[in-house]
C-alpha positions in Angstrom: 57.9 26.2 -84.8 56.0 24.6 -81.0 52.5 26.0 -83.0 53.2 23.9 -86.3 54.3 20.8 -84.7 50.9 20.8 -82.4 49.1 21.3 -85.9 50.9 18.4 -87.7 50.6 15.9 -84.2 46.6 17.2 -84.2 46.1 16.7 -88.1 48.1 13.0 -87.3 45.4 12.4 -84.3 42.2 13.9 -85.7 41.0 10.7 -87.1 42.1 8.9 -84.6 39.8 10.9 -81.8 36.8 10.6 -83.7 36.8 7.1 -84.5 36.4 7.7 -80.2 33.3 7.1 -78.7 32.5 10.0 -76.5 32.9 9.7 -73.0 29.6 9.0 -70.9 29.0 9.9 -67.4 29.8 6.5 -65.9 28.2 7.4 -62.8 24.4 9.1 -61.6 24.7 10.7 -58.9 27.0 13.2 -57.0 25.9 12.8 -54.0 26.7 14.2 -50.5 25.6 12.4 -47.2 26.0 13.7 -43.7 25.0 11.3 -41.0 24.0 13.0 -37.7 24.9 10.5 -34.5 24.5 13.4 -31.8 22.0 11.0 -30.0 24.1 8.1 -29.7 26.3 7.2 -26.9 29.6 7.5 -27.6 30.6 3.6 -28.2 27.8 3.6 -30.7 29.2 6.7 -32.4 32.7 5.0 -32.8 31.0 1.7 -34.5 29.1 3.9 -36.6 32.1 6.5 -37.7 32.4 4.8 -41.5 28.5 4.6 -42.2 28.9 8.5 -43.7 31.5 7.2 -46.0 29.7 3.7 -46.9 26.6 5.3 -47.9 27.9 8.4 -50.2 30.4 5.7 -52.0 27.8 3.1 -52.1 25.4 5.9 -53.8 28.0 7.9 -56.1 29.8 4.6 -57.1 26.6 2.2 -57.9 25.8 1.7 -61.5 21.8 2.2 -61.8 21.1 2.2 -64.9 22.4 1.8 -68.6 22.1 5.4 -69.3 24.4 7.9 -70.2 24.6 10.4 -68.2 26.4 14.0 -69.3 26.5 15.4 -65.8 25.3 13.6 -62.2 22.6 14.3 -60.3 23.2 16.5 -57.5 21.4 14.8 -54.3 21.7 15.6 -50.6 21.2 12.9 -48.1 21.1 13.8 -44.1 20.7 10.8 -41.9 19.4 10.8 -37.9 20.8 8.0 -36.0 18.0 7.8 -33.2 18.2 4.9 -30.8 20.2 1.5 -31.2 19.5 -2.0 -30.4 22.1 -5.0 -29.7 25.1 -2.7 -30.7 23.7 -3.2 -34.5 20.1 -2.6 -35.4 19.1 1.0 -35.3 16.0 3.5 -35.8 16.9 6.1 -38.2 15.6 9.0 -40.0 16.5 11.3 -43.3 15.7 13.5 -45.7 16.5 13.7 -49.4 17.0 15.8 -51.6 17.6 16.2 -55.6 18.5 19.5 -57.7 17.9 19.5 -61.6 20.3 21.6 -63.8 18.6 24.2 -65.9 19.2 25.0 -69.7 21.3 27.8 -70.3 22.0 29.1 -67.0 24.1 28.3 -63.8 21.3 27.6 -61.3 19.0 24.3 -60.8 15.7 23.5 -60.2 14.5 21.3 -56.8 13.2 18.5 -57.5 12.8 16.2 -55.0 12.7 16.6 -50.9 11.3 13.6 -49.2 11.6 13.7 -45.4 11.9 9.5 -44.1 11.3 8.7 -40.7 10.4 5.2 -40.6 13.8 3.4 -41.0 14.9 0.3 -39.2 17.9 -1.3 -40.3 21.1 -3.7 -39.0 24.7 -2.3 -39.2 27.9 -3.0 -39.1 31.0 -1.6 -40.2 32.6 -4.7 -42.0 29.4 -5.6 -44.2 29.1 -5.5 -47.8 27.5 -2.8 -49.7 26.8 -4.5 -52.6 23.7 -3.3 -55.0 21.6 -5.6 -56.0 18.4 -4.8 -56.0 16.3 -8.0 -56.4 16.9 -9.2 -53.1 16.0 -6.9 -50.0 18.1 -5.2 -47.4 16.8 -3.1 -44.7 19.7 -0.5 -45.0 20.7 -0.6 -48.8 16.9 -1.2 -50.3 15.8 2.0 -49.3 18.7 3.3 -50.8 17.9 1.8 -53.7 14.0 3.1 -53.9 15.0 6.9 -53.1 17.9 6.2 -55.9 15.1 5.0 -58.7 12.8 7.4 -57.7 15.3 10.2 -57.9 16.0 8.8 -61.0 12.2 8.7 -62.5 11.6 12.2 -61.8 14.6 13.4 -63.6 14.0 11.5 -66.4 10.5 12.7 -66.5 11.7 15.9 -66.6 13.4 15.9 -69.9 10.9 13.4 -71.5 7.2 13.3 -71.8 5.9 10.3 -69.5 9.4 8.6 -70.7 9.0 4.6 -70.6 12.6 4.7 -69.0 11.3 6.5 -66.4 8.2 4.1 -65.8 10.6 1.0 -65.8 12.8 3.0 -62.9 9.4 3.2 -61.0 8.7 -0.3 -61.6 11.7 -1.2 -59.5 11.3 1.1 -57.2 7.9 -0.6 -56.9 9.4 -4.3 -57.0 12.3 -2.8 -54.2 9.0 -1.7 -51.8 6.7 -4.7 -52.3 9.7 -7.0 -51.0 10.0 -4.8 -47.8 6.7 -5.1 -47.2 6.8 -8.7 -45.8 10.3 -8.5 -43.8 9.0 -8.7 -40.1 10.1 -5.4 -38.3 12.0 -4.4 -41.1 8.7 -4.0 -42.7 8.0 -0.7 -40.9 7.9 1.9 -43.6 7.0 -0.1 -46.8 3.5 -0.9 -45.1 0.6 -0.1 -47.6 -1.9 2.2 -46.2 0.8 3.8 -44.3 1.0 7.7 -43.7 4.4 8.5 -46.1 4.9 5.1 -46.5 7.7 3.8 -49.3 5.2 1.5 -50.9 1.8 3.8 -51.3 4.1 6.9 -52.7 5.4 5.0 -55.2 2.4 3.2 -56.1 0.6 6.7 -56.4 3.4 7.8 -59.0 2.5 4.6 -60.9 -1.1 5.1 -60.8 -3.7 6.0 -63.7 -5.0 9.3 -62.0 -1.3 10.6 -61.6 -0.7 10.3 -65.4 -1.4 14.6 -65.6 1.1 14.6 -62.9 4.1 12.7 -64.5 3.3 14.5 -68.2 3.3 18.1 -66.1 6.9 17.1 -65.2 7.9 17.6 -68.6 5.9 20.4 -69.4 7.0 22.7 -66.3 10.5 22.0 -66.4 11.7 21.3 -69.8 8.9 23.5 -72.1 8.8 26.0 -68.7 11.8 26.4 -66.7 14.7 25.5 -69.0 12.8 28.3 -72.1 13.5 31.0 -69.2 16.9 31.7 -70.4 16.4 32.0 -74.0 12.0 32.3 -74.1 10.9 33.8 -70.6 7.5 35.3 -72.3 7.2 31.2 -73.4 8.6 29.3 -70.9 6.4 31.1 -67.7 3.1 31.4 -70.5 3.9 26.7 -70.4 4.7 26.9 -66.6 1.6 28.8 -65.8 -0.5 26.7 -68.4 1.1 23.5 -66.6 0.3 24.8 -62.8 -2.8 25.0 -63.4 -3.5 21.3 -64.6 -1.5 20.7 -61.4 -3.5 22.5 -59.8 -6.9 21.0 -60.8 -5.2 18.0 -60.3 -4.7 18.9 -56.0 -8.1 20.0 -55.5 -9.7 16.6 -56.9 -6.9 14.8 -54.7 -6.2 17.4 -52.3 -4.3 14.8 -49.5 -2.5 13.0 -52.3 1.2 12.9 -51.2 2.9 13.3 -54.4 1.2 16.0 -55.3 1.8 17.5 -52.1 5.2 16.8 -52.0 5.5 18.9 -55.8 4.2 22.4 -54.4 5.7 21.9 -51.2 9.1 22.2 -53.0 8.0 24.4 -55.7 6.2 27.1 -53.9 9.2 29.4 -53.5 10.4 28.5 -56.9 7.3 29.4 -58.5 6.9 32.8 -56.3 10.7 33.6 -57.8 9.7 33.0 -61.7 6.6 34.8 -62.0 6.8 37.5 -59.0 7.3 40.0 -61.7 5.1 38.4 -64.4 1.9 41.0 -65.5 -0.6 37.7 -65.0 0.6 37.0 -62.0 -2.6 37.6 -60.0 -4.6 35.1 -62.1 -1.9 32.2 -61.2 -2.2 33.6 -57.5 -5.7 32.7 -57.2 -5.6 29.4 -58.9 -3.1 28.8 -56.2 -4.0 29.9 -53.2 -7.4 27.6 -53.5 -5.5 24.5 -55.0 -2.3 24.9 -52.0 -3.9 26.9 -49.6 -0.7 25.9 -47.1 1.5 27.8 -48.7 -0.5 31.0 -49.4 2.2 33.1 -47.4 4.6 32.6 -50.1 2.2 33.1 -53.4 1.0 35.8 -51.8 4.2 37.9 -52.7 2.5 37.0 -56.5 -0.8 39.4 -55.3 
């Protein structure tokens, strides 16, 4: 009797639930922030205690773009509180993180660890965070520039040199030019500056980094996400991709982005072809494109 009624109430409601839109992911990020105040006195710990909260609302509630989303972006953000001025303006530090969900299997890919140590910014407990990133703020704008840059690598990822990911790096770009001219607030989004906000992103939008945005999409989506279902495939386009990437580094062998990409990669790339038959090929194109991390490829000898 209870199993026909539910199939005449879902016969009644069928028509109704797919005249539904789907639900979208209203939301980009999952993220979780940790905010270390060890060095701090103790008064300045107390008018801090809410900052944690503030930031991993401000980043997991925000509305970034007009995408849909199926599942957030899994991001890590650690902040250093170092020193603090006038019981509200304080040097900071942190590094972030993002993971990227592979196809067909429960694991994900890093994508993204970017260590900040130029941050001045005021603080207090009561103010806003509101987004809005046309007008600069020296604690939410950079925020906002780690949250579009996240954002442009992901999209890369599943899209070859996707325009959606370009106009994320355009604001990203837009967010670091007006930091640049902001007095003391300015250090980090200097041009010419080592790791600086402004010359990373610029790099990402350059000509000569083209390769490096289009390799995105080849290593992870034709690469990593064919392991599950292709392996022979996906680590024949991964290997085939590493090495433009790695032509790439030795004709720009200090370029930070590209830096950044086999810093975070290394291990990965060790783990996916450590049992590969042309492994020692890849291991010598390598070792002379990243000769810092030799230790690790060296498990691919």
């Amino acid at each position: 009797m209870r199993a026909r009624l539910w199939s005449a109430v879902l016969a009644a409601l069928l028509p109704i639930l797919v005249a539904l839109p789907a639900r979208a992911q209203e939301h980009e990020f999952n993220a979780k922030v940790k905010v270390d105040t060890q060095q701090l006195n103790a008064s300045d710990k107390d008018r801090t205690a809410r900052l944690q909260g503030q930031i991993q609302e401000y980043l997991n509630q925000t509305r970034w773009t007009q995408e849909n989303f199926e599942q957030p972006l899994e991001v890590e953000v650690t902040v250093v509180l170092n020193t603090v001025r006038n019981q509200d303006e304080y040097d900071g530090q942190f590094v972030i993180t993002s993971r990227r969900l592979l196809y067909g299997v429960a694991q994900s890919s890093p994508m993204l660890r970017l260590l900040d140590t130029k941050w001045k910014f005021k603080y207090n407990d009561t103010q806003n965070f509101s987004f809005n990133s046309e007008v600069f703020d020296p604690l939410l704008s950079v925020l906002d520039y780690y949250a579009y840059i996240i954002l442009a690598y992901d999209t890369d990822s599943y899209e070859n040199q996707s325009q959606v990911a370009q106009n994320y790096l355009e604001t990203a770009r837009r967010i670091a030019n007006r930091g640049t001219n902001n007095g003391v607030y300015a250090y980090g989004w200097q041009t010419q500056q080592a790791d600086g906000r402004y010359d990373f992103v610029n790099e990402l939008l350059s000509a000569k980094l083209i390769p490096f945005r289009a390799a995105l999409y080849a290593y992870h989506f034709n690469g990593l996400d064919l392991l599950a279902t292709r392996p022979e495939q996906g680590r024949a386009n991964m290997a085939r991709t590493l090495r433009v990437l790695a032509d790439l580094k030795k004709r720009y062998p200090t370029n930070v982005v590209l830096n950044r990409f086999f810093e975070i990669k290394s291990g990965e790339i060790v783990q996916t072809f450590k049992e590969d038959p042309e492994r020692g090929a890849l291991y010598q194109v390598l070792i002379e494109a990243d000769p810092l991390h030799r230790t690790a490829y060296d498990d691919l000898r």
